[in-house]
PDB file with one MODEL, atoms N, CA, C and O in Angstrom:
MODEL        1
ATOM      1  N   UNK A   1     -78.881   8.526  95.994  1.00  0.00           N
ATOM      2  CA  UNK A   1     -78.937   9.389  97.139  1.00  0.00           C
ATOM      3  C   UNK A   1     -77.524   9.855  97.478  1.00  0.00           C
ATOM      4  O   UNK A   1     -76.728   8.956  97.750  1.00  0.00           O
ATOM      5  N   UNK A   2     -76.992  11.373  97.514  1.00  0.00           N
ATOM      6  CA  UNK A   2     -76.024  11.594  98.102  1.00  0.00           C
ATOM      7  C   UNK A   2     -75.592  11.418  99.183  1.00  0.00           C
ATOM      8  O   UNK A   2     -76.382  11.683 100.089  1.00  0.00           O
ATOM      9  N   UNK A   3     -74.263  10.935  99.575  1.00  0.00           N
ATOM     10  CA  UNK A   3     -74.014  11.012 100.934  1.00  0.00           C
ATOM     11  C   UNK A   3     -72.627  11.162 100.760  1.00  0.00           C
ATOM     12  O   UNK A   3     -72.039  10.718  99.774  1.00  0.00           O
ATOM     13  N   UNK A   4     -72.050  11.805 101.729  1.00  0.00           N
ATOM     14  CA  UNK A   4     -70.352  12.819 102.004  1.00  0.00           C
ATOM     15  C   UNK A   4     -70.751  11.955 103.711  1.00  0.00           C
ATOM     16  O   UNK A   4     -71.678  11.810 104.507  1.00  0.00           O
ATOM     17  N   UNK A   5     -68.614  11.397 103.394  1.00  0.00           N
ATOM     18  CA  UNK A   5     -68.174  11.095 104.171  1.00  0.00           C
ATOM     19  C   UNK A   5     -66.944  11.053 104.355  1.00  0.00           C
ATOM     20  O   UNK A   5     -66.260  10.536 103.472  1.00  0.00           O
ATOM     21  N   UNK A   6     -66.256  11.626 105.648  1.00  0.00           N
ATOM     22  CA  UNK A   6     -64.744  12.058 105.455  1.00  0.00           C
ATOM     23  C   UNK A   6     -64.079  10.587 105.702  1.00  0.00           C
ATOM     24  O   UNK A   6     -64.494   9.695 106.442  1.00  0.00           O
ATOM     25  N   UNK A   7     -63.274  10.595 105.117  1.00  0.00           N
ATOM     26  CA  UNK A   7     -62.118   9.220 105.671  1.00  0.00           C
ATOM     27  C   UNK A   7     -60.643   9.980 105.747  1.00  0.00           C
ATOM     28  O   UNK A   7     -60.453  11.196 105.733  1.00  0.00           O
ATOM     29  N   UNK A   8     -59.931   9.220 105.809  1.00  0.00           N
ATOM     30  CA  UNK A   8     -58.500   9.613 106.475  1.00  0.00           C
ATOM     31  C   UNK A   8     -57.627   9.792 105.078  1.00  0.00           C
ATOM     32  O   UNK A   8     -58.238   9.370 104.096  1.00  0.00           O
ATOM     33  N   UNK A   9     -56.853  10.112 104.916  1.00  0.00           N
ATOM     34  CA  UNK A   9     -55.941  11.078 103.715  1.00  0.00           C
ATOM     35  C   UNK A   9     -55.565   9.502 103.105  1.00  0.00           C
ATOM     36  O   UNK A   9     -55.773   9.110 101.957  1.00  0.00           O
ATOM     37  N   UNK A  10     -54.881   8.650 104.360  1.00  0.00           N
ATOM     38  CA  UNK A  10     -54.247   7.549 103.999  1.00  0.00           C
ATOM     39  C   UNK A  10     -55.304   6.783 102.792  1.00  0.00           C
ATOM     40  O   UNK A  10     -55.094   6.532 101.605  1.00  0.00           O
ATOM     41  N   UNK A  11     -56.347   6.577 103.548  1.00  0.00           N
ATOM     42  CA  UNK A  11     -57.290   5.799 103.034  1.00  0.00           C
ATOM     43  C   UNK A  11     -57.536   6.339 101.689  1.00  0.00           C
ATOM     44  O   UNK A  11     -57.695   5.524 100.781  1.00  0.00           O
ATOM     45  N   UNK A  12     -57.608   8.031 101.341  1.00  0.00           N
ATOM     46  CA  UNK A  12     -58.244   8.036 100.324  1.00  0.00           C
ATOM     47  C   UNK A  12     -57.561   8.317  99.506  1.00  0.00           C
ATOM     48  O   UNK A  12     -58.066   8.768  98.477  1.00  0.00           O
ATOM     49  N   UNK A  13     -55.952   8.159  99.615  1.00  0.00           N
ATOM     50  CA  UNK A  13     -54.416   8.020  98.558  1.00  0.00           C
ATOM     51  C   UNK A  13     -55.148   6.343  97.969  1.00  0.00           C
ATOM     52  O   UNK A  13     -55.578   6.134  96.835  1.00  0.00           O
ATOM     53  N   UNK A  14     -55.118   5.615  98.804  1.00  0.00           N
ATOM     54  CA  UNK A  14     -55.225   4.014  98.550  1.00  0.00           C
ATOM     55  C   UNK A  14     -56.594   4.115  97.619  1.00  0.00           C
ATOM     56  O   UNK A  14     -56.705   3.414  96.613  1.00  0.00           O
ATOM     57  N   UNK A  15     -57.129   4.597  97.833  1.00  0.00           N
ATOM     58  CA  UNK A  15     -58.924   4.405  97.112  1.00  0.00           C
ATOM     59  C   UNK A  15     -58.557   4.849  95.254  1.00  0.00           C
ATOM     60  O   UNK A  15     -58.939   4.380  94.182  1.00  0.00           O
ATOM     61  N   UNK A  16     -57.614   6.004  95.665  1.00  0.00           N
ATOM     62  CA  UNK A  16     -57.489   6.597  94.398  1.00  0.00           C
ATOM     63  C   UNK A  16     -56.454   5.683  93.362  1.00  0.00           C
ATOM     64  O   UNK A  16     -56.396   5.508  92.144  1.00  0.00           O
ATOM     65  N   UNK A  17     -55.771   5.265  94.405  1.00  0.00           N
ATOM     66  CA  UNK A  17     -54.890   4.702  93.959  1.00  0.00           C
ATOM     67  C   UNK A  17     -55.222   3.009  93.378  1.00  0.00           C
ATOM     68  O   UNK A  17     -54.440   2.353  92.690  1.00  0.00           O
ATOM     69  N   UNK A  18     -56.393   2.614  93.797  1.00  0.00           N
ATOM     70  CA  UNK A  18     -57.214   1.197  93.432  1.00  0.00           C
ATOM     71  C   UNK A  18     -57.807   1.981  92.389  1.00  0.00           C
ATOM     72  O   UNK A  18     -57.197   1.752  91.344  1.00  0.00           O
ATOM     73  N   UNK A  19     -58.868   2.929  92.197  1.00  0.00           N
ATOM     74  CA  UNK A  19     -59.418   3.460  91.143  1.00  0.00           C
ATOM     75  C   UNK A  19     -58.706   3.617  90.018  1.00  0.00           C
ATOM     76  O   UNK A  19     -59.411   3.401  89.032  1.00  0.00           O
ATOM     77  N   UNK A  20     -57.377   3.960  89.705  1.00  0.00           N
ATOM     78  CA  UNK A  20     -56.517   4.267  88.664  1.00  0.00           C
ATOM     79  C   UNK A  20     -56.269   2.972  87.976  1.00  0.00           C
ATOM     80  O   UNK A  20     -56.395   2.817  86.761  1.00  0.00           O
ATOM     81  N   UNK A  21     -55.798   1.769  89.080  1.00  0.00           N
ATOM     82  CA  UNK A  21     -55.323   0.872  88.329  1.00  0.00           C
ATOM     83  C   UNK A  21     -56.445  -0.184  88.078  1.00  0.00           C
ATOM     84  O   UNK A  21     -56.075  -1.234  87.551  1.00  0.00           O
ATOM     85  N   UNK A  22     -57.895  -0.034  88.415  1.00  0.00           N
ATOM     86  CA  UNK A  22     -58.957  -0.934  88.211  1.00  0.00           C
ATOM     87  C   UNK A  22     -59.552   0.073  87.309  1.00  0.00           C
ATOM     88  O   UNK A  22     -60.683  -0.286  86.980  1.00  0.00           O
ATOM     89  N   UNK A  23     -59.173   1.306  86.741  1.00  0.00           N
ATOM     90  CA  UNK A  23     -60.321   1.991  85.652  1.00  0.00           C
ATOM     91  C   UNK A  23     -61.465   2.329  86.353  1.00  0.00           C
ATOM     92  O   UNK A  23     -62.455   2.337  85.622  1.00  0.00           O
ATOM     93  N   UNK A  24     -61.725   2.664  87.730  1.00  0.00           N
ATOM     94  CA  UNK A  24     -63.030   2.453  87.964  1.00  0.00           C
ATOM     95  C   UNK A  24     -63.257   4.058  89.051  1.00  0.00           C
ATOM     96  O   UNK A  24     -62.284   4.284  89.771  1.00  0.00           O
ATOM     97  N   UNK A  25     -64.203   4.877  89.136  1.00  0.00           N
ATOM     98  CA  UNK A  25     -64.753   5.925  89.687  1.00  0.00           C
ATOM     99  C   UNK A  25     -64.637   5.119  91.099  1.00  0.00           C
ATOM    100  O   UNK A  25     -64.763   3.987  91.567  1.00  0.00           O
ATOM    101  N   UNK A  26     -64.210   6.873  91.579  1.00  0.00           N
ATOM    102  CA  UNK A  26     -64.487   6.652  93.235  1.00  0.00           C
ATOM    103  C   UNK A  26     -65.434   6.198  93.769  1.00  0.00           C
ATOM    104  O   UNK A  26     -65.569   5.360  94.661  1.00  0.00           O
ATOM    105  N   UNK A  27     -66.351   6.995  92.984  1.00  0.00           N
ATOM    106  CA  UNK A  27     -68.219   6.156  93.399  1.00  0.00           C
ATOM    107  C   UNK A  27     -68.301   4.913  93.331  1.00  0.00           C
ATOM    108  O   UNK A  27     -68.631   4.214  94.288  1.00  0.00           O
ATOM    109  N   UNK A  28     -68.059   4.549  92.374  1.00  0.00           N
ATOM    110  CA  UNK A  28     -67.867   2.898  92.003  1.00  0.00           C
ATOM    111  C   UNK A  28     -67.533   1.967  93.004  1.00  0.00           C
ATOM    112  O   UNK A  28     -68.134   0.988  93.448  1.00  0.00           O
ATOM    113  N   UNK A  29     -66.263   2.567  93.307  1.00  0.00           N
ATOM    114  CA  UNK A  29     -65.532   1.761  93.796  1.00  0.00           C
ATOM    115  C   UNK A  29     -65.958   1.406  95.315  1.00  0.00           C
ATOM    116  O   UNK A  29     -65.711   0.420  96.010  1.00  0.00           O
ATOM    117  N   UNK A  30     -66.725   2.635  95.575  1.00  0.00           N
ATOM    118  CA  UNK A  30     -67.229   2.736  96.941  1.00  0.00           C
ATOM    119  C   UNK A  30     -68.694   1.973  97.579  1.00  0.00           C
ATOM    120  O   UNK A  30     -69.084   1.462  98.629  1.00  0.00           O
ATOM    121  N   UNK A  31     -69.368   2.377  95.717  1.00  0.00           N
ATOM    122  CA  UNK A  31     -70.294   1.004  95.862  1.00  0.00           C
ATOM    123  C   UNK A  31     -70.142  -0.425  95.912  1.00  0.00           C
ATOM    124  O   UNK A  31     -70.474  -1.350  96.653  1.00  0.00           O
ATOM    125  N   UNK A  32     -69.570  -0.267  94.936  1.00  0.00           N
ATOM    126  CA  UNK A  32     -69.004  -1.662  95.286  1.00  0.00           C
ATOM    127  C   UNK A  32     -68.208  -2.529  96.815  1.00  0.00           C
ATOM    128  O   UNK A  32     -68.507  -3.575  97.390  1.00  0.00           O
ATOM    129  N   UNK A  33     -67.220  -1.604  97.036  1.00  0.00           N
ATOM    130  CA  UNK A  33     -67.272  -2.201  98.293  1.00  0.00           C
ATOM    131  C   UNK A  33     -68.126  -2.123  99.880  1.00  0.00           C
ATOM    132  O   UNK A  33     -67.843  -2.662 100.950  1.00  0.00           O
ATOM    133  N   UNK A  34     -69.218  -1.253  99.510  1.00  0.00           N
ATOM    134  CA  UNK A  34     -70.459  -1.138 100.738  1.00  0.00           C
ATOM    135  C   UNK A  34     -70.993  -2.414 100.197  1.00  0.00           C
ATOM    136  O   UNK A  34     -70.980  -3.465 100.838  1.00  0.00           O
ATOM    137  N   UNK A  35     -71.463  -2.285  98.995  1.00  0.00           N
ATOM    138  CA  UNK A  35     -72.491  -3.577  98.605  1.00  0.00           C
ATOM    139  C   UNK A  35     -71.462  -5.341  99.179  1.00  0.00           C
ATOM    140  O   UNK A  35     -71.891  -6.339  99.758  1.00  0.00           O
ATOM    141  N   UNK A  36     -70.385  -5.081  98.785  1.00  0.00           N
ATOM    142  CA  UNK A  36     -69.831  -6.934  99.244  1.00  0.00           C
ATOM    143  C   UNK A  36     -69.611  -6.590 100.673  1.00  0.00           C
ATOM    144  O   UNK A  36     -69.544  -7.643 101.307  1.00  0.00           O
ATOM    145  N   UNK A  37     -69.440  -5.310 101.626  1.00  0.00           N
ATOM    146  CA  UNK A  37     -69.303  -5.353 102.946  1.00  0.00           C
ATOM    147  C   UNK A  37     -70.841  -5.803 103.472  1.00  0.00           C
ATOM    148  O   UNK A  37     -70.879  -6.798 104.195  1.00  0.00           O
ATOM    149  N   UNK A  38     -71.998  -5.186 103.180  1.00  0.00           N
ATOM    150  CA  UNK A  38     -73.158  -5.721 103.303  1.00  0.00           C
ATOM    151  C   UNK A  38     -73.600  -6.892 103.028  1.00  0.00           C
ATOM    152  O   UNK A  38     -74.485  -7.371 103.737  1.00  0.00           O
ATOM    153  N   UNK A  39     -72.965  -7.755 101.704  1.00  0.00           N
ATOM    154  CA  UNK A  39     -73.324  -9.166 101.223  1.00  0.00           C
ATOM    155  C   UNK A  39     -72.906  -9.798 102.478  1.00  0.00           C
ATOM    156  O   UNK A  39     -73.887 -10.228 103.084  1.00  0.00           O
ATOM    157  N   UNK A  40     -71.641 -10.036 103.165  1.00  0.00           N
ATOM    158  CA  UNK A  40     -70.676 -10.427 104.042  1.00  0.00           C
ATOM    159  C   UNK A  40     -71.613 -10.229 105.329  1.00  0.00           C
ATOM    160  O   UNK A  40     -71.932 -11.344 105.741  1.00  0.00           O
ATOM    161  N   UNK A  41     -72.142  -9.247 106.076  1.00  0.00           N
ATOM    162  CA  UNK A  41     -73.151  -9.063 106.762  1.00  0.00           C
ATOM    163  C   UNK A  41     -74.147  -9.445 107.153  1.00  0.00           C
ATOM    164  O   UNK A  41     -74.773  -9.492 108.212  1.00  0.00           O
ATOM    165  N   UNK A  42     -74.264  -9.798 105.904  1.00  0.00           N
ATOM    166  CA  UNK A  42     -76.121 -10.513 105.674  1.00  0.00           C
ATOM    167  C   UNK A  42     -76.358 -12.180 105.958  1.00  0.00           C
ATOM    168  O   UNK A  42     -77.218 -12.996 106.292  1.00  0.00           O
ATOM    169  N   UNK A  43     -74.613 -12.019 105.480  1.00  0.00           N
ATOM    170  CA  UNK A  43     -74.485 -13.879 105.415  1.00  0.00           C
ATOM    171  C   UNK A  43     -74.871 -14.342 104.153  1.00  0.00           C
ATOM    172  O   UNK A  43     -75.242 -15.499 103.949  1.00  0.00           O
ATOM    173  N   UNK A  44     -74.807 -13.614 103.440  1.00  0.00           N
ATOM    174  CA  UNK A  44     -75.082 -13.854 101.260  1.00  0.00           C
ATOM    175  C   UNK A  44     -74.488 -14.578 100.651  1.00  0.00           C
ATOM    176  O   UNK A  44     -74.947 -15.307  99.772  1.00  0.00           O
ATOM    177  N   UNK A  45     -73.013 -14.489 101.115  1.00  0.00           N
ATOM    178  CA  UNK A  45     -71.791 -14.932 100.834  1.00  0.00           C
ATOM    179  C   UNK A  45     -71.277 -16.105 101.142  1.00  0.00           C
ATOM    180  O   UNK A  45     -71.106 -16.342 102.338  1.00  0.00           O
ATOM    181  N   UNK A  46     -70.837 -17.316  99.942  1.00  0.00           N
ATOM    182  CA  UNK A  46     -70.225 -18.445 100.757  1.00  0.00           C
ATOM    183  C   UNK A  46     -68.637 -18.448 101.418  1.00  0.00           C
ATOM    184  O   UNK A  46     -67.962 -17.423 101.521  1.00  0.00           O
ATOM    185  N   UNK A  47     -68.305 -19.445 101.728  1.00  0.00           N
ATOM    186  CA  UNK A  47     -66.886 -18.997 101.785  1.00  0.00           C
ATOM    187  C   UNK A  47     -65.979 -19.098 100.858  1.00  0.00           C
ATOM    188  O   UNK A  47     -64.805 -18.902 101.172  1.00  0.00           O
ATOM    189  N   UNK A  48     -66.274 -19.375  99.721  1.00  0.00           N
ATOM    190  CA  UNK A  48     -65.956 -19.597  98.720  1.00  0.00           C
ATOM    191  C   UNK A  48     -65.723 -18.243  97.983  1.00  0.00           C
ATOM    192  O   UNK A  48     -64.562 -17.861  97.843  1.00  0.00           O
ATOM    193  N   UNK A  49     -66.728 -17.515  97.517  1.00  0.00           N
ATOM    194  CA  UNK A  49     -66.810 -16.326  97.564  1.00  0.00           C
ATOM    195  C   UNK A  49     -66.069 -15.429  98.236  1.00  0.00           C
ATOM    196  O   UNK A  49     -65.582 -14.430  97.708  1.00  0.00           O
ATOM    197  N   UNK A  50     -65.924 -15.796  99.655  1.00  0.00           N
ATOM    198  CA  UNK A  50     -64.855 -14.545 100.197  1.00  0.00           C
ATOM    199  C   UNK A  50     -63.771 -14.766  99.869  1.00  0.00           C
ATOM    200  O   UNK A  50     -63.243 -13.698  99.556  1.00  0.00           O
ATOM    201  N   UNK A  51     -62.946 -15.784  99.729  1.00  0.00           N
ATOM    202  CA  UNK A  51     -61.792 -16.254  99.765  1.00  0.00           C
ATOM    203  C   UNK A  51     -61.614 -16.178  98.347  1.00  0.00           C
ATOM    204  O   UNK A  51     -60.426 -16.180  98.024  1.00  0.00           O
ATOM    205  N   UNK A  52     -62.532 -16.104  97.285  1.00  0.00           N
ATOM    206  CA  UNK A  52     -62.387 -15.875  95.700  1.00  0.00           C
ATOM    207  C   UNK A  52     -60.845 -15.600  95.003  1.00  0.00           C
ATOM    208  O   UNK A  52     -60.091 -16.342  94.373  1.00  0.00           O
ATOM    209  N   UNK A  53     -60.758 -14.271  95.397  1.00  0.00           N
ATOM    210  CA  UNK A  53     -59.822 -13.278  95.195  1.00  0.00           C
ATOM    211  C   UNK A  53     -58.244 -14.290  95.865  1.00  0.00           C
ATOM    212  O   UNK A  53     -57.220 -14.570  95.242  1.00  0.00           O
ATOM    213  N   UNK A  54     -58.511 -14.530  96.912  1.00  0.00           N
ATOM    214  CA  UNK A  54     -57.096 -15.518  97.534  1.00  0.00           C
ATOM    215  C   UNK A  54     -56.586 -17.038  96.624  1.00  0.00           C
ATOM    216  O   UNK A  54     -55.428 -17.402  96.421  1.00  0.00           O
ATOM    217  N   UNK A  55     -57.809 -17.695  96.212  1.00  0.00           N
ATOM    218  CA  UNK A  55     -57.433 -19.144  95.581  1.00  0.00           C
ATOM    219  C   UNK A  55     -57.819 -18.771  94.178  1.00  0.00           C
ATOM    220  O   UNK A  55     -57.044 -19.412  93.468  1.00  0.00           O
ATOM    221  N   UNK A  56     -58.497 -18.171  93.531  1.00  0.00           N
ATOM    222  CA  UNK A  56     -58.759 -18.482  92.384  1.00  0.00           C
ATOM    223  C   UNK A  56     -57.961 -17.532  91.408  1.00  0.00           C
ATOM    224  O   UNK A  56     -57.706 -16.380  91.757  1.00  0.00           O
ATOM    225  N   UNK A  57     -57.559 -18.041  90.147  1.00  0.00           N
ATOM    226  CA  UNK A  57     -56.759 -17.006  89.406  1.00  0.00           C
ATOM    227  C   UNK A  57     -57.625 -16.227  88.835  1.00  0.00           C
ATOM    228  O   UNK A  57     -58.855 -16.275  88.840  1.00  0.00           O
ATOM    229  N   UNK A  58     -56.699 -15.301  88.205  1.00  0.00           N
ATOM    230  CA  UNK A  58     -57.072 -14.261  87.773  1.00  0.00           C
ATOM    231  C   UNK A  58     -57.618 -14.018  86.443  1.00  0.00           C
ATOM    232  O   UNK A  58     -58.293 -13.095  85.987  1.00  0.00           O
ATOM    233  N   UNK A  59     -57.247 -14.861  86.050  1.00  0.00           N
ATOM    234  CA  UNK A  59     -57.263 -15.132  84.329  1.00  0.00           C
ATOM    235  C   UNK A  59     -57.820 -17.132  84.430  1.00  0.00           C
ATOM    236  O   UNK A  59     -58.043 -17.873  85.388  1.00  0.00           O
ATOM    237  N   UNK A  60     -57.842 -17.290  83.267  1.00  0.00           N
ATOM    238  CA  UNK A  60     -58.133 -18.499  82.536  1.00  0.00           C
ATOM    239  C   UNK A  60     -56.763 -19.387  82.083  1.00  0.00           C
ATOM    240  O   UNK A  60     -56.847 -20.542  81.666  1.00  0.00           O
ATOM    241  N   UNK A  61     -55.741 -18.799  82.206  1.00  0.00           N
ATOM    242  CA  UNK A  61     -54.354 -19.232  81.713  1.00  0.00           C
ATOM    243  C   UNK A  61     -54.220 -20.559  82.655  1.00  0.00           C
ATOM    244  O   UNK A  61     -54.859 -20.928  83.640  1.00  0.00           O
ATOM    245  N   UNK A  62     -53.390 -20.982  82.113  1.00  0.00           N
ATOM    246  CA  UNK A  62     -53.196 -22.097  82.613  1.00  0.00           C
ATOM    247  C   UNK A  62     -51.724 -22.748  83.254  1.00  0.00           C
ATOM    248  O   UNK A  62     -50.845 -23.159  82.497  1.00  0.00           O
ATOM    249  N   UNK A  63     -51.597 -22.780  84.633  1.00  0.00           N
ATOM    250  CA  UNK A  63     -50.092 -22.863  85.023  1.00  0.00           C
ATOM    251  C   UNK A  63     -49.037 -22.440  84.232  1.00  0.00           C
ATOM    252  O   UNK A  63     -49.289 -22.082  83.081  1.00  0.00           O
ATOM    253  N   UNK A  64     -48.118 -22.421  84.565  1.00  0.00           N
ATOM    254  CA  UNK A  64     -46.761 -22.152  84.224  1.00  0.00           C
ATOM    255  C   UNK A  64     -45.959 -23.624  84.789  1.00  0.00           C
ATOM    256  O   UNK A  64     -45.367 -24.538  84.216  1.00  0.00           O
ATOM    257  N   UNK A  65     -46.226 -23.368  85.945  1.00  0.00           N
ATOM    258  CA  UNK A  65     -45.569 -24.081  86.795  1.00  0.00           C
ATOM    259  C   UNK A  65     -46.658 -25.518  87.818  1.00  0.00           C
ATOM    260  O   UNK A  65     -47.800 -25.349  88.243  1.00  0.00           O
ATOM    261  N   UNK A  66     -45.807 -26.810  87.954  1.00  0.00           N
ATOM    262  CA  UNK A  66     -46.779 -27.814  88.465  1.00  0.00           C
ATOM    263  C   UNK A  66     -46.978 -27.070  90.296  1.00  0.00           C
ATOM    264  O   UNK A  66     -46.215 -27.100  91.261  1.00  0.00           O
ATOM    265  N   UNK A  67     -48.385 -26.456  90.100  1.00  0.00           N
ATOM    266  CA  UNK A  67     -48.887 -26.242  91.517  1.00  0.00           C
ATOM    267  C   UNK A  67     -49.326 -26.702  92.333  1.00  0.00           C
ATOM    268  O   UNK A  67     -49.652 -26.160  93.389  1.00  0.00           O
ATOM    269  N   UNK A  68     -49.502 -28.482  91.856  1.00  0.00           N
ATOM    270  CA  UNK A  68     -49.514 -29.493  93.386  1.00  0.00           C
ATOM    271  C   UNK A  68     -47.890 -29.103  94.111  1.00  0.00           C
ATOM    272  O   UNK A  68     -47.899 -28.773  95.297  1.00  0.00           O
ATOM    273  N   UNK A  69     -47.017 -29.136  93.631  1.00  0.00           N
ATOM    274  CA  UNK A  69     -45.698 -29.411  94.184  1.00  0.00           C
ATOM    275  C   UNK A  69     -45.118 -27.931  94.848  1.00  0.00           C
ATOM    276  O   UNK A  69     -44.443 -27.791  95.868  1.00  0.00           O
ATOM    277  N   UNK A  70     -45.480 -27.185  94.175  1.00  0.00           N
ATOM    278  CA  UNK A  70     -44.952 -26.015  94.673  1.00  0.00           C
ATOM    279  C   UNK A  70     -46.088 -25.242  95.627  1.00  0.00           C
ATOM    280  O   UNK A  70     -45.923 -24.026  95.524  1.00  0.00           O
ATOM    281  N   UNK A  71     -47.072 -25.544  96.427  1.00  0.00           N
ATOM    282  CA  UNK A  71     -48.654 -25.224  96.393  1.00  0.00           C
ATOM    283  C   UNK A  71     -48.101 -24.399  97.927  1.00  0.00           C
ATOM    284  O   UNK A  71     -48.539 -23.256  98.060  1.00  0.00           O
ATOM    285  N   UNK A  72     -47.205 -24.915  99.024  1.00  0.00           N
ATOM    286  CA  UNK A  72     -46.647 -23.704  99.964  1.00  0.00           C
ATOM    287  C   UNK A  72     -45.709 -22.695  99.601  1.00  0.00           C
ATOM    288  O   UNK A  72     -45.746 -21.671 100.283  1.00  0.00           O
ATOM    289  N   UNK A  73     -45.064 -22.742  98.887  1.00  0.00           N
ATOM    290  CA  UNK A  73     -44.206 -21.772  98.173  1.00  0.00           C
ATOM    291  C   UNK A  73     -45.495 -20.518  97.390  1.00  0.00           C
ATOM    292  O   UNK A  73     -45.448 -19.289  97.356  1.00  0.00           O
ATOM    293  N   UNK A  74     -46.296 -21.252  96.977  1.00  0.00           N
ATOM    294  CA  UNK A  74     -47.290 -20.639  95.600  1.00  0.00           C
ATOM    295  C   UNK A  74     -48.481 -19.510  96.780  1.00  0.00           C
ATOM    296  O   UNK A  74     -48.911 -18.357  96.803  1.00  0.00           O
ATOM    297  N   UNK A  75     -48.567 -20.738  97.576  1.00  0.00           N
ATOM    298  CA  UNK A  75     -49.425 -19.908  98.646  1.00  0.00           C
ATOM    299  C   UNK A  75     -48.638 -18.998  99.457  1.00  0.00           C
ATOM    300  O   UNK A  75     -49.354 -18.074  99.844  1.00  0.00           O
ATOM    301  N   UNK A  76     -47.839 -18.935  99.730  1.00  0.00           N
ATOM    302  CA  UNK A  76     -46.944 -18.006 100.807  1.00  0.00           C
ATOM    303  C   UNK A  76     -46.416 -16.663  99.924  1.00  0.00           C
ATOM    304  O   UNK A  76     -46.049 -15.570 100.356  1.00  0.00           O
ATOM    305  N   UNK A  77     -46.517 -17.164  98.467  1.00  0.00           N
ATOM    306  CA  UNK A  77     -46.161 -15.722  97.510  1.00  0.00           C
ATOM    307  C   UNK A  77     -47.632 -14.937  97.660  1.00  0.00           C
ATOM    308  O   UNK A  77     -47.732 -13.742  97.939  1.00  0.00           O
ATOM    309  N   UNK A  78     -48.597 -15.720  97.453  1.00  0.00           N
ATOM    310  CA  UNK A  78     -50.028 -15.080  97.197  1.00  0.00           C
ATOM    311  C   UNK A  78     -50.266 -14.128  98.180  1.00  0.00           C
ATOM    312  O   UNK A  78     -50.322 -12.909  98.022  1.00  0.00           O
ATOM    313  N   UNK A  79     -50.423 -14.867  99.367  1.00  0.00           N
ATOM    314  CA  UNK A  79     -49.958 -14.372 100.843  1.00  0.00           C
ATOM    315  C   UNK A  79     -49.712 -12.723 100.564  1.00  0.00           C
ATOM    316  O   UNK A  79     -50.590 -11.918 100.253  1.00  0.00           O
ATOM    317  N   UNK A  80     -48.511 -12.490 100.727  1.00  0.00           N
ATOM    318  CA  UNK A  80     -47.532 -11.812 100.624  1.00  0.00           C
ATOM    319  C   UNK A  80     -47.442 -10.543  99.731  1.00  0.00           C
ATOM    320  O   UNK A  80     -46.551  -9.695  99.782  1.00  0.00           O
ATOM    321  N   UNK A  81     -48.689 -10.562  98.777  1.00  0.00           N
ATOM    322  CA  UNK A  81     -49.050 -10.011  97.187  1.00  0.00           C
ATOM    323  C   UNK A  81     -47.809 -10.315  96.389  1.00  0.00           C
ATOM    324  O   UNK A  81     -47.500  -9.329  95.719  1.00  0.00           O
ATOM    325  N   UNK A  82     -47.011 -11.303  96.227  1.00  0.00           N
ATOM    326  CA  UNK A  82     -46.268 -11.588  95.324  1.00  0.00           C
ATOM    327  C   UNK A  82     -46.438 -12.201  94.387  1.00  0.00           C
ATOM    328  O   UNK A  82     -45.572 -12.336  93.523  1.00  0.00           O
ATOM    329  N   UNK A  83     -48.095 -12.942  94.308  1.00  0.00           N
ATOM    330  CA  UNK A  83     -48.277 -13.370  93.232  1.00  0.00           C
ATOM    331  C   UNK A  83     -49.515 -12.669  92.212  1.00  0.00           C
ATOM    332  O   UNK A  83     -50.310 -13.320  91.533  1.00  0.00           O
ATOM    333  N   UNK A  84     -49.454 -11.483  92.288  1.00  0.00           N
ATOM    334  CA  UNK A  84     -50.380 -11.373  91.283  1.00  0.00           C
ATOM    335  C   UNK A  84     -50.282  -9.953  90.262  1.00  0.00           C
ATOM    336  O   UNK A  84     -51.085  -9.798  89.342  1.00  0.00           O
TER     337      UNK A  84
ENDMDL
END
């Protein structure tokens, strides 16, 4: 089903600008984030799930560095988008 909706210039520099570096259509991208804003809504979602993206890596690799010891430093980069 079509649907047109204006958003703000800012917003849709940033949209384009997530689309480029995720490979992924505006549409896409837009479904996708109605559908997890709705999961979140519904109460679908654990908290585990929301927080996904914050604790869990990105990859399968395996430290570099011992992250019991460094784990406020490690978190305060993540924080920050410095770690990814």
């Amino acid at each position: 089903m079509p649907l047109s909706v204006r958003i703000p210039q800012a917003v849709e520099q940033e949209l384009a600008e997530y689309c480029i570096k995720h490979r992924v259509s505006k549409s896409d991208a837009v479904k996708q984030a109605l559908d997890e804003f709705l999961a979140i809504k519904a109460g679908d979602r654990s908290p585990y799930e929301l927080a996904r993206d914050l604790i869990a890596p990105d990859t399968d690799e395996r430290p570099t560095e011992d992250v019991a010891r460094n784990t406020k430093r490690l978190l305060r980069e993540r924080f920050r988008g410095k770690g990814k």
